[in-house]
GUTORVO-155953 format. One record per atom (N, C-alpha, C): residue in three letters; x, y, z; residue number from 0; atom name. Coordinates in steps of 0.1 Angstrom, whole numbers, plus 2048, in hexadecimal, padded with zeros to 3 digits. Layout:
residues N
- resn / east / north / up / resi / name
- ala / X / Y / Z / NUM / CA
...
//
This chain:
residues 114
- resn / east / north / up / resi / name
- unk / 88D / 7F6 / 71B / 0 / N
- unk / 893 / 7F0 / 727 / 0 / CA
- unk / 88B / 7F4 / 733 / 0 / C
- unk / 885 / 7EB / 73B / 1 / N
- unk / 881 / 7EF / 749 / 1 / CA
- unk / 888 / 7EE / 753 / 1 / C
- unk / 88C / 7F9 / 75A / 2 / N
- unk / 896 / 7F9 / 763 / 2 / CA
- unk / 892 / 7F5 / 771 / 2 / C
- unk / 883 / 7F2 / 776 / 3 / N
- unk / 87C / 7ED / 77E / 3 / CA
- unk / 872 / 7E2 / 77B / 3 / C
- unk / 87A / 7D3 / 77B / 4 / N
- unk / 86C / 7C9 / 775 / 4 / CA
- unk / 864 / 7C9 / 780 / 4 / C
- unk / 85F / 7CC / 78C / 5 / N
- unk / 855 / 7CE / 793 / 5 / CA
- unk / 846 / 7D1 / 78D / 5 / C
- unk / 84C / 7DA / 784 / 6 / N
- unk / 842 / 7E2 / 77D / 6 / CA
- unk / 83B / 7DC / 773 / 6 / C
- unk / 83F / 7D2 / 76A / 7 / N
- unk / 83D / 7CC / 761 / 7 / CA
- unk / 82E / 7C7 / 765 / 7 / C
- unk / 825 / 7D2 / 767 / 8 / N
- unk / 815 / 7CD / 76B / 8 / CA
- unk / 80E / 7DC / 766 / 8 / C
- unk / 800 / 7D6 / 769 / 9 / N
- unk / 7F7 / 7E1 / 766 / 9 / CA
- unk / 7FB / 7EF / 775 / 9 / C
- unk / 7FD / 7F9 / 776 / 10 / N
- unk / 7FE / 7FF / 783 / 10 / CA
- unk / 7F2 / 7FE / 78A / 10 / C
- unk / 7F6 / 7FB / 798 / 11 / N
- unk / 7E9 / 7F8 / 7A3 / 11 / CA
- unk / 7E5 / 805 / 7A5 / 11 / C
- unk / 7E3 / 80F / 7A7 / 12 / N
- unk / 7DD / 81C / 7A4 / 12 / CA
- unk / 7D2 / 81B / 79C / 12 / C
- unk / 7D4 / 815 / 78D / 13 / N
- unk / 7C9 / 816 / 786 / 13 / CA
- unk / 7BC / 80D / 78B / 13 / C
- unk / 7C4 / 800 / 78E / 14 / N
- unk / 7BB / 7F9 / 78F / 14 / CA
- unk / 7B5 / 7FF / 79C / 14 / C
- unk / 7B4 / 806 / 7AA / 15 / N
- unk / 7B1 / 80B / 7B5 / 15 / CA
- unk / 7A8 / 817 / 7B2 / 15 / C
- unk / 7A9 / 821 / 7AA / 16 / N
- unk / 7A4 / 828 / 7A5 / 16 / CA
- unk / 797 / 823 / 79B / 16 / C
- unk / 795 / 81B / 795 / 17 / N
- unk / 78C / 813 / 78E / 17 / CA
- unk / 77F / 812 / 797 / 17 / C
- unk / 779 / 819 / 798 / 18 / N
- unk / 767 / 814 / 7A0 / 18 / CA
- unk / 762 / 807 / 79F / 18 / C
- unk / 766 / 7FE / 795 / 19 / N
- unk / 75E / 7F0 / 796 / 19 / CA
- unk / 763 / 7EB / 799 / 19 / C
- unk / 76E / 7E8 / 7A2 / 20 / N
- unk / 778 / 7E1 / 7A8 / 20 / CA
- unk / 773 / 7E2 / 7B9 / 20 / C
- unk / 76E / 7EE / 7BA / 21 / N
- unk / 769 / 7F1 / 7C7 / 21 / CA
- unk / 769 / 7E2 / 7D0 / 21 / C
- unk / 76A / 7DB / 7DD / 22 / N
- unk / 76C / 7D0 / 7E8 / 22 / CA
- unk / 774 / 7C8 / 7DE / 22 / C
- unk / 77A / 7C9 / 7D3 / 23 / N
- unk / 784 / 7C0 / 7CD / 23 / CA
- unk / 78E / 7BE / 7D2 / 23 / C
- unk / 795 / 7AE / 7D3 / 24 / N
- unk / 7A4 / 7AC / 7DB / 24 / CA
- unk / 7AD / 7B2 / 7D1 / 24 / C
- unk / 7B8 / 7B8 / 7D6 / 25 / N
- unk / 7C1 / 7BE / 7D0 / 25 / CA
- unk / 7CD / 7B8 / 7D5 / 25 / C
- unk / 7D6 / 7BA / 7C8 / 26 / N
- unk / 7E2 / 7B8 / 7C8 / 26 / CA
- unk / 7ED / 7BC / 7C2 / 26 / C
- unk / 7F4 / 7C5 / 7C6 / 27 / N
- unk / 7FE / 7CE / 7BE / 27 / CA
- unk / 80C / 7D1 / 7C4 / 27 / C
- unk / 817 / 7D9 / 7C1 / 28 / N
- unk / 820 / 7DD / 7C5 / 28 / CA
- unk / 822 / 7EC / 7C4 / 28 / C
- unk / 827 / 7F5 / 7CD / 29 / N
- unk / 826 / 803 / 7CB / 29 / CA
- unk / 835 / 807 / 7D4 / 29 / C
- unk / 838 / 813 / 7D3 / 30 / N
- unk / 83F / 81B / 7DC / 30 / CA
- unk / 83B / 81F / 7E5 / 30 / C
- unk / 83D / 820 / 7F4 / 31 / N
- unk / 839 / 82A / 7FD / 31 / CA
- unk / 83B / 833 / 7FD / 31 / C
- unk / 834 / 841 / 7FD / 32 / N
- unk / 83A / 84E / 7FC / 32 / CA
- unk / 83A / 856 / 807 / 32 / C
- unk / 82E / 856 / 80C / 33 / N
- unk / 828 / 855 / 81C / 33 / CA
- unk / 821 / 850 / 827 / 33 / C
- unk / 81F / 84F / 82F / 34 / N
- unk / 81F / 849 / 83F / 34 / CA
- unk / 815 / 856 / 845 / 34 / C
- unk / 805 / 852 / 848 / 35 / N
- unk / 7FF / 85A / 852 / 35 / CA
- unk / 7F8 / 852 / 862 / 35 / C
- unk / 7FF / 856 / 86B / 36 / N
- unk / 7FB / 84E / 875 / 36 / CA
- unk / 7F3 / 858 / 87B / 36 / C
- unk / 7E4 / 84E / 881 / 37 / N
- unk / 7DC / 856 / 887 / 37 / CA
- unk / 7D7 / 84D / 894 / 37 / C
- unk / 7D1 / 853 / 89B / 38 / N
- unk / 7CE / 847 / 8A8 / 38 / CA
- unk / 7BE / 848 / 8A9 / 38 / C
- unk / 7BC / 837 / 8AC / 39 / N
- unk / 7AB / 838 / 8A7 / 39 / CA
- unk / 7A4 / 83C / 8B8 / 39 / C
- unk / 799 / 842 / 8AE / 40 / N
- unk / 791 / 849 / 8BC / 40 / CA
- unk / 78A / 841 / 8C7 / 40 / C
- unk / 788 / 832 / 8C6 / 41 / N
- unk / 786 / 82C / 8D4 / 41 / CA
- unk / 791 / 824 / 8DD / 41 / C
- unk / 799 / 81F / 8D8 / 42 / N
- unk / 7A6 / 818 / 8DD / 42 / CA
- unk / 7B3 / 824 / 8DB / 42 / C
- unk / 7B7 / 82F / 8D7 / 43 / N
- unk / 7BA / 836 / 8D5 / 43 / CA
- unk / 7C7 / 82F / 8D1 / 43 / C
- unk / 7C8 / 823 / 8C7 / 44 / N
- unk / 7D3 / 81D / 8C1 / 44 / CA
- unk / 7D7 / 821 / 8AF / 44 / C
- unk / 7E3 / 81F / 8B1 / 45 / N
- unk / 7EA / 827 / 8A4 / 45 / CA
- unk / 7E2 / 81D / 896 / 45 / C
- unk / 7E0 / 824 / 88E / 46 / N
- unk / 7DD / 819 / 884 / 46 / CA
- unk / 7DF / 827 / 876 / 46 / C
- unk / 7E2 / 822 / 86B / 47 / N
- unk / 7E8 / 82B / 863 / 47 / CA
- unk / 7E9 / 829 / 850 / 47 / C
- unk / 7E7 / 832 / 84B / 48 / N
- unk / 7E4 / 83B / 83D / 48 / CA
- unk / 7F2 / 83A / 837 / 48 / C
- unk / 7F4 / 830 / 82C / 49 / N
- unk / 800 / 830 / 826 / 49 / CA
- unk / 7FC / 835 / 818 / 49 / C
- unk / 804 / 83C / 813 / 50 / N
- unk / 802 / 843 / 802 / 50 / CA
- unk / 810 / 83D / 7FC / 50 / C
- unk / 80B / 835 / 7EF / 51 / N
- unk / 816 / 82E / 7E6 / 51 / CA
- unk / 80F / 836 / 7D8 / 51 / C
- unk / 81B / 82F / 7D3 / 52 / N
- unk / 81E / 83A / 7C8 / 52 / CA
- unk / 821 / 82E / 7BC / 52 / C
- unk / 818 / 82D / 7AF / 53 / N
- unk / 820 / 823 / 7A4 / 53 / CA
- unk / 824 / 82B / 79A / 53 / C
- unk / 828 / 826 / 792 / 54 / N
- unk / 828 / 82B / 784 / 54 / CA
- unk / 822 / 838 / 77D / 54 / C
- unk / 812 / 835 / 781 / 55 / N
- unk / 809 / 83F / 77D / 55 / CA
- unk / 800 / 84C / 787 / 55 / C
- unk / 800 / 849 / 795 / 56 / N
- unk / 7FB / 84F / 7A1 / 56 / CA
- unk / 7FD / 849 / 7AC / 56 / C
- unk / 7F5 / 84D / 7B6 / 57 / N
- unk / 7F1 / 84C / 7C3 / 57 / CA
- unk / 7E9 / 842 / 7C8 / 57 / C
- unk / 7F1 / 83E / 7D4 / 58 / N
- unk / 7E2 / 834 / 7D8 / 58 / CA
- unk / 7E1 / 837 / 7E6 / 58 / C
- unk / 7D6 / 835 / 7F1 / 59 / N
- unk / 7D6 / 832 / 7FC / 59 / CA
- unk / 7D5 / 820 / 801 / 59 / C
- unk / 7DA / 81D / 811 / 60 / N
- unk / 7D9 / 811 / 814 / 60 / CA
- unk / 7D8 / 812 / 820 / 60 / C
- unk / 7CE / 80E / 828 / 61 / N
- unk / 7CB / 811 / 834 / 61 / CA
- unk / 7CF / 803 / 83C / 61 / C
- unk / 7D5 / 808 / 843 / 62 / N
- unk / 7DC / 7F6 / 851 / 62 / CA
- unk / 7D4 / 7FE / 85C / 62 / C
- unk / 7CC / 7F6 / 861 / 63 / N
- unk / 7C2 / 7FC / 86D / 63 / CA
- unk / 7CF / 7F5 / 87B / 63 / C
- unk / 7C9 / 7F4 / 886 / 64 / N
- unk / 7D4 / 7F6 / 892 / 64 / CA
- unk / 7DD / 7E9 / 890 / 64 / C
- unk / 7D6 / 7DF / 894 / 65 / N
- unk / 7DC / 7CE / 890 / 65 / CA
- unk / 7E2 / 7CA / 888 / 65 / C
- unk / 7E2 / 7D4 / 87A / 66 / N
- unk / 7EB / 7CF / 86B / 66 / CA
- unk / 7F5 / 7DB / 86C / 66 / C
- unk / 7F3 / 7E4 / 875 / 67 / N
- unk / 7FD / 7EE / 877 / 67 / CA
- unk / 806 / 7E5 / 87E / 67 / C
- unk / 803 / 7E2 / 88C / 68 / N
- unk / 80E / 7DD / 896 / 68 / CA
- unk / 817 / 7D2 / 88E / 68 / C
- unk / 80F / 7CA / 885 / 69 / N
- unk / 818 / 7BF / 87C / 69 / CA
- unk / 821 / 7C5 / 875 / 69 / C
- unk / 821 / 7CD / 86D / 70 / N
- unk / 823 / 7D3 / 863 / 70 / CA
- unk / 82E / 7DF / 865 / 70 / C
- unk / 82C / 7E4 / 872 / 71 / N
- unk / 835 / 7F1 / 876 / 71 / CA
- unk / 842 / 7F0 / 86F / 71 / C
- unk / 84B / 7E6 / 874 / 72 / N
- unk / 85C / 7E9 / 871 / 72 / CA
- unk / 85F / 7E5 / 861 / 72 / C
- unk / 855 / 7E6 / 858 / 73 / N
- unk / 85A / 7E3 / 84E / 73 / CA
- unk / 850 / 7ED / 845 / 73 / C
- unk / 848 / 7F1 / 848 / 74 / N
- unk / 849 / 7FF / 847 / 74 / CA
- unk / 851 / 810 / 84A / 74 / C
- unk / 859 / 806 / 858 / 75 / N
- unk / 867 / 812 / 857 / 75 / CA
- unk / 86E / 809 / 84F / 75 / C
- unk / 872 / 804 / 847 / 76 / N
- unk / 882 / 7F7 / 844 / 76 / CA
- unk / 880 / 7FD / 835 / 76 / C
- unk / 873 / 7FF / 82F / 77 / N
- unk / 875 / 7F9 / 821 / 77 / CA
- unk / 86B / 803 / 817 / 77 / C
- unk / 86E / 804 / 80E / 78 / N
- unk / 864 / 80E / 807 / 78 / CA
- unk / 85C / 80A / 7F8 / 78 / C
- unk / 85E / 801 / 7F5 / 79 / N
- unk / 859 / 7F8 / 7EA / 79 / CA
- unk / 850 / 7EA / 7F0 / 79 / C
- unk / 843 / 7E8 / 7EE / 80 / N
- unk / 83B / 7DF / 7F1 / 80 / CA
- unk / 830 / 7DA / 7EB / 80 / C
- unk / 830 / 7CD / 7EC / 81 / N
- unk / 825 / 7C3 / 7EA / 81 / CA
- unk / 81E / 7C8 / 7F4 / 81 / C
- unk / 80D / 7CA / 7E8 / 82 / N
- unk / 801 / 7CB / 7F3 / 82 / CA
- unk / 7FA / 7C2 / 7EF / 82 / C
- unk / 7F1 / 7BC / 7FE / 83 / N
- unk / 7E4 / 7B2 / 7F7 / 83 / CA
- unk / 7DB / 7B9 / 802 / 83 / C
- unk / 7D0 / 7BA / 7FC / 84 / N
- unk / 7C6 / 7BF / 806 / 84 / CA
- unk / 7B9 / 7C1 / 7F9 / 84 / C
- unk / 7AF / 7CB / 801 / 85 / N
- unk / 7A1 / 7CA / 7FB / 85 / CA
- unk / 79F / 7DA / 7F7 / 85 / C
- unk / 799 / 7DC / 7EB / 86 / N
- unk / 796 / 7EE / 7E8 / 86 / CA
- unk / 78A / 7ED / 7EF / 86 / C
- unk / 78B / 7F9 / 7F7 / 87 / N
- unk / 77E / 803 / 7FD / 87 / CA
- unk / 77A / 80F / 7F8 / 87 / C
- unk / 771 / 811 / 7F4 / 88 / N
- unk / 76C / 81F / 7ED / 88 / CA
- unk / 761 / 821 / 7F9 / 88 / C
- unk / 763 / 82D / 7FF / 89 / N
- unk / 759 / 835 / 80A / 89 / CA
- unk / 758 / 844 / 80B / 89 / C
- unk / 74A / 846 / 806 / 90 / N
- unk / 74B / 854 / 808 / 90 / CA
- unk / 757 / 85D / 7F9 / 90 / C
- unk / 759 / 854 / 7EF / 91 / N
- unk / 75E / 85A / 7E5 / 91 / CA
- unk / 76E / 85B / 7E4 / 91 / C
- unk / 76F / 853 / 7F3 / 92 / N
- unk / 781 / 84E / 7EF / 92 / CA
- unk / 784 / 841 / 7ED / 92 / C
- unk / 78E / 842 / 7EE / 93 / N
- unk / 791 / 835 / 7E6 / 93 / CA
- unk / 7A0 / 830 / 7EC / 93 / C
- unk / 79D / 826 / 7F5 / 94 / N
- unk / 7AC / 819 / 7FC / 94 / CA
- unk / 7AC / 811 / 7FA / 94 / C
- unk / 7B9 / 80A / 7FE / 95 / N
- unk / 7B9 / 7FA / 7FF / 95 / CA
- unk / 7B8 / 7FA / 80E / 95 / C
- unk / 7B1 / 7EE / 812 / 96 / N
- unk / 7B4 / 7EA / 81E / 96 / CA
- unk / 7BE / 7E3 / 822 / 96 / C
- unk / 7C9 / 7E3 / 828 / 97 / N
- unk / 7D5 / 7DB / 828 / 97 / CA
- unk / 7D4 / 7CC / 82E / 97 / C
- unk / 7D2 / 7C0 / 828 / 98 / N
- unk / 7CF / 7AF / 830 / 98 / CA
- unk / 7E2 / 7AD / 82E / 98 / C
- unk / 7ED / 7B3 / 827 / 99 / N
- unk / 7F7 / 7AF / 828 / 99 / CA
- unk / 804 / 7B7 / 821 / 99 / C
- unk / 80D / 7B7 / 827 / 100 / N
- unk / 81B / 7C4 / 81F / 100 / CA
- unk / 827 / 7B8 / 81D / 100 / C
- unk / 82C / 7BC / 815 / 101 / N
- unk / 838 / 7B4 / 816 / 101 / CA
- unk / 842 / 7B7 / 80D / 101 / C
- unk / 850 / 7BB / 813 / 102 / N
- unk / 858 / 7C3 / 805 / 102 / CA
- unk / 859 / 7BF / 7F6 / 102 / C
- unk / 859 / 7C7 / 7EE / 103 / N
- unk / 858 / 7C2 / 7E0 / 103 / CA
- unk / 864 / 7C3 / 7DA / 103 / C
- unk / 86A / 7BB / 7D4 / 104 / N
- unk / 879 / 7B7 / 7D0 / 104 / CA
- unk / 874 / 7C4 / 7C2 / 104 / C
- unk / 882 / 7C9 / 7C1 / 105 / N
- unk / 87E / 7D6 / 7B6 / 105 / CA
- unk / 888 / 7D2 / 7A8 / 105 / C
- unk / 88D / 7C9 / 7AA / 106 / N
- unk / 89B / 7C2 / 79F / 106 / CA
- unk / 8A9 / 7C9 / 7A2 / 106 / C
- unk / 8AA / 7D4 / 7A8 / 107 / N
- unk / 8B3 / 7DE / 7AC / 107 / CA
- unk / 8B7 / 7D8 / 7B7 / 107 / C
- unk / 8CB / 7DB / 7B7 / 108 / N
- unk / 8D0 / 7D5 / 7BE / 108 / CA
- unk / 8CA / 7DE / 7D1 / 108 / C
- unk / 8C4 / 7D8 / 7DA / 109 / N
- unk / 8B9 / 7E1 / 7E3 / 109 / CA
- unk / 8C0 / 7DC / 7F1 / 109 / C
- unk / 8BF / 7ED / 7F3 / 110 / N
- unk / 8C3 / 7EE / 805 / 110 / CA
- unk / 8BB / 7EF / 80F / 110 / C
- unk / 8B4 / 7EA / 81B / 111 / N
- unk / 8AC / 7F0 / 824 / 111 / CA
- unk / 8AD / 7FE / 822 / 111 / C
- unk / 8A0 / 804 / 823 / 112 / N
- unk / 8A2 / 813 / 829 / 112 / CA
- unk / 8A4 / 818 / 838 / 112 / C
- unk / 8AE / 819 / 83A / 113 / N
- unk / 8B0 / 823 / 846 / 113 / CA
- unk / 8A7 / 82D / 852 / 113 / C
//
């Protein structure tokens, strides 16, 4: 029994982790576990480092300032999400770039987060 059909997929971790995937569109569902906001060094606007979490690991997802501002209150609202965006490998790490977020229905009967 799976107590989360969300999951009923390969984990996006693997496939982000995978090197030949490198500028590949992506498309997965993860947990948010954490939130890093930093402000960029010439407009000195917030743009920010989300860490989700699947099945198997870790991923990073980078929303630069513009996909931040869209994106803010539902990154406080919700903690399960639909990502679409592109993998970047630079310098030996490894993100998605965020092109879009959007809550992921988890089959569980689900409450905003607070």
């Amino acid at each position: 029994m799976n107590i989360l059909p969300a999951y009923d997929h390969n984990p996006a971790s693997r496939i982000i982790h995978d090197r030949q995937y490198a500028s590949a569109a992506f498309h997965g569902t993860a947990w948010l576990v954490d939130v890093k906001r930093i402000k960029t060094r010439e407009k000195k606007e917030t743009m920010v480092f989300l860490t989700f979490e699947d099945t198997e690991d870790t991923f990073e997802v980078v929303l630069f300032p513009e996909m931040y501002k869209t994106y803010a209150e539902l990154i406080r609202q919700y903690r399960f999400f639909e990502i679409r965006g592109t993998i970047n490998v630079e310098g030996g790490n490894v993100a998605v770039i965020a092109e879009s977020l959007s809550p992921a229905a988890t089959g569980l009967d689900e409450k905003p987060y607070l």
